[in-house]
N, C-alpha and C positions, 0 to 999 in steps of 0.2 A: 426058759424063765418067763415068769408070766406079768404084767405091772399090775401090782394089787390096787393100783389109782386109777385106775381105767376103767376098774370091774363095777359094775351098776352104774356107768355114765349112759345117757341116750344121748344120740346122735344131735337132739334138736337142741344141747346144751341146758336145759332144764333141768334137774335131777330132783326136784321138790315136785313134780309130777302137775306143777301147774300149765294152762292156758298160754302158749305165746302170745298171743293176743292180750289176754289180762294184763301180764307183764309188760308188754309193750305200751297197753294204755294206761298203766300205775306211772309207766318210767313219762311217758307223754304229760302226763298232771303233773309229775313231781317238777320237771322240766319250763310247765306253765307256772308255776307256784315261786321258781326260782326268776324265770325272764320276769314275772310280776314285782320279785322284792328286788333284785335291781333295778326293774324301773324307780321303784318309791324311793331307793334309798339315790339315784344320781338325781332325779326332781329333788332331794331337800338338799343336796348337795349345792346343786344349780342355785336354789333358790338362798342357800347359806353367801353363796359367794355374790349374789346379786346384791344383798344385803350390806357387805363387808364394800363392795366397789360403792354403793350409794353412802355406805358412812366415811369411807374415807376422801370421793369427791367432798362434801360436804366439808370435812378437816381439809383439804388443800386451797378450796373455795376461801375457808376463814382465815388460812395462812396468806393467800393471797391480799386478801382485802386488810389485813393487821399490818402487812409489809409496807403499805404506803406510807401511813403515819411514820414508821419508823426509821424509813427513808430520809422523809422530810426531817427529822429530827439529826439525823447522822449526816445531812448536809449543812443547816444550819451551823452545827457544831463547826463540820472544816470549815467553814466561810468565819467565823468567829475566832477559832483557834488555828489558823495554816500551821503555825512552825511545831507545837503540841502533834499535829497528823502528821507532818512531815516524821516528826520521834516515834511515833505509835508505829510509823509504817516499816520505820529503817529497823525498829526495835523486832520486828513480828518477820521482815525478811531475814535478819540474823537467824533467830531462831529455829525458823524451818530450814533455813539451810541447813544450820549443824542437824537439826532432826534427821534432814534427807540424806548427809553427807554419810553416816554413820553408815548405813543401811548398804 
């Protein structure tokens, strides 16, 4: 028996009767074309996240600097009301207990 898949192959594995060379320099360009668009596409990638890090320093910076005021304001209050924080606080440990205890 004979493999009828085999018949008119040549040995250099080309059966389109091109160039290895050709072929090897089309597969070498296609290959420069691809290392190329991954470069471009992890630079805007890079530079995506450069961006997202500088805006969200920027939000934690404003978080920081908003937190002082409101510090000052939630101390005042306990210095003014002790026994009202005393209830808020017994009130709020109740709470998560039973939340935690469930669990």
């Amino acid at each position: 028996m004979q493999n009828a898949s085999m018949q008119g192959s040549t040995p250099s594995g080309t059966s389109s009767g091109q160039d290895p060379e050709a072929v090897l320099d089309r597969a070498s360009a296609k290959l420069s074309n691809l290392t190329d668009s991954a470069q471009q596409t992890i630079e805007r990638f890079s530079q995506a996240a450069s961006e997202a890090a500088t805006r969200l320093g920027d939000k934690g910076r404003d978080f920081w600097e908003a937190q002082g005021p409101a510090l000052d304001k939630a101390r005042n209050y306990m210095r003014e009301h002790p026994v009202a924080t005393i209830g808020i606080a017994v009130a709020v440990g109740l709470i998560l207990s039973k939340r935690l205890s469930r669990r």
